[in-house]
C-alpha positions as CSV (number, residue, x, y, z in Angstrom):
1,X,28.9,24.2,-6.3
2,X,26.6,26.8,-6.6
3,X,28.8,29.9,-7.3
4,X,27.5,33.2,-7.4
5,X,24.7,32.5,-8.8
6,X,22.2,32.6,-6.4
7,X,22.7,35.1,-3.5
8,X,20.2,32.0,-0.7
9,X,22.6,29.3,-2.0
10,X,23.2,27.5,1.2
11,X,20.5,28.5,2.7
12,X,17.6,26.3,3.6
13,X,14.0,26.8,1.6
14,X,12.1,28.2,4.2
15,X,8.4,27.5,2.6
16,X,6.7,24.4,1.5
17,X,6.8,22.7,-2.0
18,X,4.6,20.6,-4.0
19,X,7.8,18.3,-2.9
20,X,9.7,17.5,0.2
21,X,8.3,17.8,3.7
22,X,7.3,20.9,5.7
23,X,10.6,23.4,5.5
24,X,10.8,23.2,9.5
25,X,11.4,19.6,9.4
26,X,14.6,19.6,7.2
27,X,17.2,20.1,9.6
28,X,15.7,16.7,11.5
29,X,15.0,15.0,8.3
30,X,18.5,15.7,7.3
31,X,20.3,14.6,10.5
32,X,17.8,11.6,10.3
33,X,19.3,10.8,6.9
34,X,22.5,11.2,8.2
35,X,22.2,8.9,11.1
36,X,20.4,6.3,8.6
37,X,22.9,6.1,6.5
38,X,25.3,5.5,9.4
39,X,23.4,2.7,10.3
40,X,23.1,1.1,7.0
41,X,26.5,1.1,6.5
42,X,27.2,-0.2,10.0
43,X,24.6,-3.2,9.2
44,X,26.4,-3.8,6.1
45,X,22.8,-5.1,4.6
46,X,23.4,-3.6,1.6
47,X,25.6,-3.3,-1.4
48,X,27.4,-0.1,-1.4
49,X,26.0,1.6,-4.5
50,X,22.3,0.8,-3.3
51,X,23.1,2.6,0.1
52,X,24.5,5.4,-2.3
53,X,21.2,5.3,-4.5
54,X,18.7,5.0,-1.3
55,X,20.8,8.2,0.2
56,X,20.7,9.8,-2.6
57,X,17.2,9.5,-3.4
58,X,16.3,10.4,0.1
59,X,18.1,13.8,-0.2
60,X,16.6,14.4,-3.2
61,X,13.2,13.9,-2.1
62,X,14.0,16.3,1.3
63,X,14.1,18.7,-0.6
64,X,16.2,21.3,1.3
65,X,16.7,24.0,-0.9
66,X,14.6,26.0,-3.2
67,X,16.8,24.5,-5.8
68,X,19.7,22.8,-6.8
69,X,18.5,19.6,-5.1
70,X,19.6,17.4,-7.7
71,X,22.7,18.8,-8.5
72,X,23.3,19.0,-4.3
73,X,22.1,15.2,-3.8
74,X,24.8,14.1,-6.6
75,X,27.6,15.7,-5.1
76,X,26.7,14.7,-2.0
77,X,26.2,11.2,-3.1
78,X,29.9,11.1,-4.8
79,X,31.5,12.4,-1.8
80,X,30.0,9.6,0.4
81,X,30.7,6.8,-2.2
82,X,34.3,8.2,-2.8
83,X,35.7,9.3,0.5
84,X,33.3,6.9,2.9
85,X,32.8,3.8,1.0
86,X,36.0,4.0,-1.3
87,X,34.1,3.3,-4.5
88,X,34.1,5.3,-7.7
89,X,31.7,7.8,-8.1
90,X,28.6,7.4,-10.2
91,X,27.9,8.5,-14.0
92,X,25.1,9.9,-13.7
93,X,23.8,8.6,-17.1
94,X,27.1,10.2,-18.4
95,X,25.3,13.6,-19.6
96,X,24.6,17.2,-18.3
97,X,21.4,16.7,-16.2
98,X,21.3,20.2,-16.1
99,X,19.1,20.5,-19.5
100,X,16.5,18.9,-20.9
101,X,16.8,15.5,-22.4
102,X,16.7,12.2,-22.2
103,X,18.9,11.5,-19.7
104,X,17.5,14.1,-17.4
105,X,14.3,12.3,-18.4
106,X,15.3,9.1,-17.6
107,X,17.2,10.7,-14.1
108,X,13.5,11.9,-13.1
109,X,11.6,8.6,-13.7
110,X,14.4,6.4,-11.9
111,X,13.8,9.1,-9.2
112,X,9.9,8.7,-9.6
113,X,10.1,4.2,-9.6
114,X,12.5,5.1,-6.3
115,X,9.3,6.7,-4.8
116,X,7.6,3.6,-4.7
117,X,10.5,1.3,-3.5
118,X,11.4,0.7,-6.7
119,X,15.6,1.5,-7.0
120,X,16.9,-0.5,-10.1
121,X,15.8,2.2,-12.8
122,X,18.0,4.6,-10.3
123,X,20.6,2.1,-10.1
124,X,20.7,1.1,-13.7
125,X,20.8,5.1,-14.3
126,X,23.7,6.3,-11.9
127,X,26.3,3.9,-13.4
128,X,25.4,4.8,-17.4
């Protein structure tokens, strides 16, 4: 994913950031995802691409990396839509979130109404 083009890729951030928790808590918070997720799917309480929009946004707001988040929490996100819950992978507004635009605009605010329990922007978004 990352390539050679950033010698840390991989490697967890190791100080805080305006976002995601305190950097010694990510290996808990991620295993915590991990086992969430697991559950949810167990429970079967919710539709398959809101689990995939809840994990994702959860990953996203861990934070575990000094960047690349995004780009990490989408492929993450297809992988467990397309090899655990056999669905097709999400669209991701259909452009390169990569630069600026609107659709990484619109990518950042579904991400923001997500904060506050708010997942159909998101939702809406990953399927565009």
């Amino acid at each position: 994913m990352f390539g050679h083009v950033w010698r840390w890729a991989g490697h967890f951030r190791q100080t805080d950031k305006n976002i995601g928790g305190p950097w010694h808590q990510i290996p808990m918070n991620l295993k915590n995802l991990c086992d969430d997720a697991r559950m949810w799917m167990e429970l079967h309480e919710e539709a398959p691409d809101e689990l995939a929009v809840r994990f994702h946004h959860r990953l996203v707001s861990i934070h575990p990396f000094p960047n690349g988040n995004g780009r990490h929490a989408r492929l993450m996100t297809d992988l467990l839509l397309e090899n655990i819950l056999k669905r097709p992978r999400f669209t991701w507004g259909s452009e390169d979130l990569s630069r600026v635009g609107n659709a990484r605009h619109r990518y950042i605010a579904s991400l923001h109404a997500a904060d506050v329990q708010n997942y159909g922007p998101l939702l809406e978004f990953v399927r565009t």
